[in-house]
N, C-alpha and C positions, 0 to 999 in steps of 0.2 A: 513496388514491393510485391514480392510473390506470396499472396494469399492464402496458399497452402500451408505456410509456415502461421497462418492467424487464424484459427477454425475454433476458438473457445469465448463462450459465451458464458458469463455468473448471473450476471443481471439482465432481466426482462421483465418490461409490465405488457400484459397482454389480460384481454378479456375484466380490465378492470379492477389488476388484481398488481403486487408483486410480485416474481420468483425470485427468488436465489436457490440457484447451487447449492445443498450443503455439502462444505468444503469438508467435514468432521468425517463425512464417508469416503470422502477421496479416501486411494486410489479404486477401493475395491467394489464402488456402490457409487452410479450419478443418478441425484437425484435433487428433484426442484422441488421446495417448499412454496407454498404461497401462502401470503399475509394480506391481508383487510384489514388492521387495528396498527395503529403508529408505537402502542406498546407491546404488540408481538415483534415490529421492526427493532425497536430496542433491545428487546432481550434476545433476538438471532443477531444481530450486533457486538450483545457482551459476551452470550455464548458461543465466538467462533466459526456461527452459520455461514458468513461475510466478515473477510478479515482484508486488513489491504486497507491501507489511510486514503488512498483515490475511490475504490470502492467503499469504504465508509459511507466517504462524501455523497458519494451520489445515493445511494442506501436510503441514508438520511433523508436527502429531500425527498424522494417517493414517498418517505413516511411523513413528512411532513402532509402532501397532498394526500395520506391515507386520514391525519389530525385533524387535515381540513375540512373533508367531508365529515367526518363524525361530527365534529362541532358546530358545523351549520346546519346539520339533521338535529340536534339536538337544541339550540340556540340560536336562530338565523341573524339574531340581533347584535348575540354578542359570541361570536365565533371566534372573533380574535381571543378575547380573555379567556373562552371555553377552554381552545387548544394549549396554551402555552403552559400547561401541566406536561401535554404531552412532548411538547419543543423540549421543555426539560429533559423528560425522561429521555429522549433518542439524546443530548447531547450530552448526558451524564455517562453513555452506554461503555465508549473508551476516552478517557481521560487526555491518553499523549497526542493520537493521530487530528492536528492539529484541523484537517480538512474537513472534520464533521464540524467544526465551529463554523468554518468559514460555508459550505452547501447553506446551513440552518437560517449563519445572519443573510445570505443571500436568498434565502425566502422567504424573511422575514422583512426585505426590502420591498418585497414586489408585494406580499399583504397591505404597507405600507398603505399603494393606492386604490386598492381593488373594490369596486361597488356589486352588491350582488352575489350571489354562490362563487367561493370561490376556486371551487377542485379543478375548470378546465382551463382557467392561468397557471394556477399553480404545477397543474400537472406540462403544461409547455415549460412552463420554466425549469422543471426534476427532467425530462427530456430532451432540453439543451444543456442542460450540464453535464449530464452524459454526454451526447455527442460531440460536445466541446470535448470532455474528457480524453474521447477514442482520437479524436486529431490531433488532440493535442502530445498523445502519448506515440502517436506517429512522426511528428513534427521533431520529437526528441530522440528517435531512435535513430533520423538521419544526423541529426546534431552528433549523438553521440559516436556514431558507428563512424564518422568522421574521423574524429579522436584517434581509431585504431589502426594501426598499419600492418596488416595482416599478411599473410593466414595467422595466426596464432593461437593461442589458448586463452579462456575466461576461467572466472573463479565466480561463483554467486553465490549469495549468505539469504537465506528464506525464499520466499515466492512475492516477484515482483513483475508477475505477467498477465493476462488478462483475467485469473483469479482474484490479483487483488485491486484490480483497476475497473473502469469500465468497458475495456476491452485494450489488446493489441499488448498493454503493460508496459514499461517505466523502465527501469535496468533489463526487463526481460525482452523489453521493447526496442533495445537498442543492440541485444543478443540476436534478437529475430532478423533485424537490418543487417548487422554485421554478417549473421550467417549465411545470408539469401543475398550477399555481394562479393562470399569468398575471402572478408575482413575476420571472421570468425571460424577455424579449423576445428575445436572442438573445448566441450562446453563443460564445466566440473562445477558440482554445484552440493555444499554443504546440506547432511542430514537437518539440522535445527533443530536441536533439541529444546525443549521439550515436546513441540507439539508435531516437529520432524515438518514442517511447510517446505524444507528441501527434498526430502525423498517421499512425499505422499503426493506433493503436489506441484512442484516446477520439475521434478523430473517427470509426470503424471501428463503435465501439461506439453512440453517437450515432445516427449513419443508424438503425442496428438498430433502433434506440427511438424510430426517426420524430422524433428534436429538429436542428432544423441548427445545422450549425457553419462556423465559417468557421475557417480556417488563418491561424496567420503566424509567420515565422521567427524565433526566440526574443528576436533582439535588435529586432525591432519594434516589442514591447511598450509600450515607454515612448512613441514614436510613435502609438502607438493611443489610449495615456492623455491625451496631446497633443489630441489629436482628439475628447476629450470623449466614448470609444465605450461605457466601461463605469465603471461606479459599484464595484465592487465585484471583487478578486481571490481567486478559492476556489481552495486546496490541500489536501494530505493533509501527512501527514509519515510518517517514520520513526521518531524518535526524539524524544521532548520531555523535555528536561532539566527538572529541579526549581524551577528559574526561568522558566521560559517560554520559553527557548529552543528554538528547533525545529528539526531537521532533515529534509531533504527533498530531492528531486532536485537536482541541480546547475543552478542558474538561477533558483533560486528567491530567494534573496537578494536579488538584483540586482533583481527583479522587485518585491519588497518596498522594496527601498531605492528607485525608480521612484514605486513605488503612493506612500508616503508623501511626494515632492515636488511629486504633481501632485495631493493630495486625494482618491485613491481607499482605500476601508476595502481590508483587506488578512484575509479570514476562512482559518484552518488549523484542517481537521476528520478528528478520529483518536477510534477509542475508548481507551477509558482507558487500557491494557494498553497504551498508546503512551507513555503519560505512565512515565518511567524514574526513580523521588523517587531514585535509591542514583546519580545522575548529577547534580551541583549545578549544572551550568550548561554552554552548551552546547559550551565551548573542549574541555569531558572528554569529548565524545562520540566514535566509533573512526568515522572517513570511510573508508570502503573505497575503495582504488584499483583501477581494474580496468586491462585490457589497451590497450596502447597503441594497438593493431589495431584497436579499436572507434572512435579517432577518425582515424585515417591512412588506412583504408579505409571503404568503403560496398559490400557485397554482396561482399565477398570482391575487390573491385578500390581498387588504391591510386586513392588522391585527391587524398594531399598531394606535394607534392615529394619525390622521393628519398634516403634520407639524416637525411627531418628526423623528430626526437622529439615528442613529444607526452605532456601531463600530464594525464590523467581520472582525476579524485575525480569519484565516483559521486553526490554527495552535497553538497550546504554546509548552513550553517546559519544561520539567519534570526532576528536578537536579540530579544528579545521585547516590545524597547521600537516595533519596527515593526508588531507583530503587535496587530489590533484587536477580533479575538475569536479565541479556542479554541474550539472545540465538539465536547464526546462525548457519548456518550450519558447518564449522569450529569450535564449539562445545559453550561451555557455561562459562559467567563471572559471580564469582557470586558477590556481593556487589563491582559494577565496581567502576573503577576508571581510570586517564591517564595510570598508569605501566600496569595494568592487560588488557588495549584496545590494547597497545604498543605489548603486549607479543601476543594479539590473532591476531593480523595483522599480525605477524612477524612468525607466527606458519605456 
């Protein structure tokens, strides 16, 4: 993989500390926040600082090993019962992205055994999950880039590249394979409205890695598939139910219900730790609703008429009778289903 096309970094602990990226200033302002307290990771969490269900995940655990020094500073005795206010709080931060459960109970495995202070286990363990993350999210991009028989055209619905991962990204990661082998001609990648994570931030991200992209406004899509411009729709997800169902930004559906009437494959790439088996299908998944504000205004200025309400779910979900491949890293489903998720869990 030519490196040039992976130059973007959200997440760093350095000097003892966490950064993230905030993402809320892309494109026009980078800039790294740092956190010391597991409930400031929370609330850059809820508030959009870090967004991205891979990135969640690893988020999370750092703040877990931010929970665990505070609560052995404060209680060496009883650290475990200290933090778990704050295990709470980072895993209440988003509801659907099912990887902040899975990061949490996986440090809450390794507290499990630990004698003694425990910030520099827990912090090896928030730094293999990460780096699991970034291979893992390369290990899929050959997966998927596979999939495509190029040159051709892509379509992508929000930001599913090293902003919302731990690096390298997931649908975006399988855009950066394909396009750095020649499998990928050029790349169309939905505004996402409300928060626009298509045009502030995977096209933001893109430039960075020298790939063009062109924009268009979400409901274009099906017009563009019209127009014969892309063979293939790559996403991420959220959430993947025990059947195949996926969730994923709000638009995503529709973008799927689209792909499948005009003959375009329709690929969603998560690593495993996405797939949710204790959720049988996707009606049981929890849609988070966020604030009405995110869609009545843009930049802190009303937009829509005075007076009027607004509904944003964060999130839909996409049946998996549209979906024409999964792909984690543990390898690829094609036209999923319950057997074929059952078999890739169990592989």
């Amino acid at each position: 993989m030519n490196h040039r096309h992976d130059t973007v970094r959200a997440i760093e602990w350095r000097d003892d500390k966490l950064y993230l990226l905030d993402q809320r200033l892309l494109p026009h302002r980078q800039h790294y926040c740092s956190f010391e307290t597991a409930p400031a990771v929370a609330d850059a969490i809820r508030g959009m600082v870090v967004r991205g269900a891979p990135a969640i995940g690893v988020t999370a655990a750092y703040g877990a090993v931010l929970a665990a020094r505070a609560a052995f500073a404060a209680d060496p005795a009883a650290w475990r019962q200290s933090m778990e206010s704050d295990l709470q709080r980072l895993e209440a931060a988003r509801p659907t992205a099912v990887n902040l459960h899975w990061a949490l109970q996986r440090m809450r495995r390794v507290m499990e055994h630990l004698e003694g202070g425990p910030e520099s286990r827990l912090l090896r363990e928030a730094i293999h999950i990460h780096e699991e993350d970034i291979a893992a999210n390369r290990r899929m991009g050959e997966f998927g880039a596979a999939l495509i028989e190029g040159p051709c055209g892509v379509l992508t619905h929000c930001n599913t590249g090293s902003l919302a991962t731990g690096g390298f990204g997931t649908a975006l990661g399988v855009i950066r394979t394909a396009y750095a082998t020649g499998r990928v001609r050029e790349v169309y990648a939905d505004e996402t409205r409300p928060w626009l994570q298509g045009a502030r931030l995977t096209a933001w991200e893109l430039i960075q890695d020298g790939i063009p992209v062109t924009l268009l406004v979400d409901g274009a899509a099906a017009w563009l598939m019209v127009q014969r411009k892309i063979d293939w729709v790559i996403v991420g997800a959220d959430r993947i139910a025990a059947n195949g169902d996926t969730a994923n930004k709000i638009g995503t559906y529709s973008t799927a219900v689209a792909a499948r009437r005009h003959g375009v494959k329709f690929m969603v790439v998560a690593p495993i730790s996405t797939i949710d088996p204790e959720t049988l299908e996707g009606g049981a998944i929890p849609i988070e609703q966020r604030p009405q504000q995110e869609v009545l205004e843009l930049g802190g200025e009303l937009v829509a008429a005075a007076g009027s309400e607004a509904w944003n779910p964060s999130f839909d979900v996409t049946p998996a009778e549209l979906i024409d491949a999964i792909v984690t890293e543990k390898g690829v489903v094609l036209r999923p289903d319950r057997k074929k998720i059952a078999a890739l869990l169990n592989s």
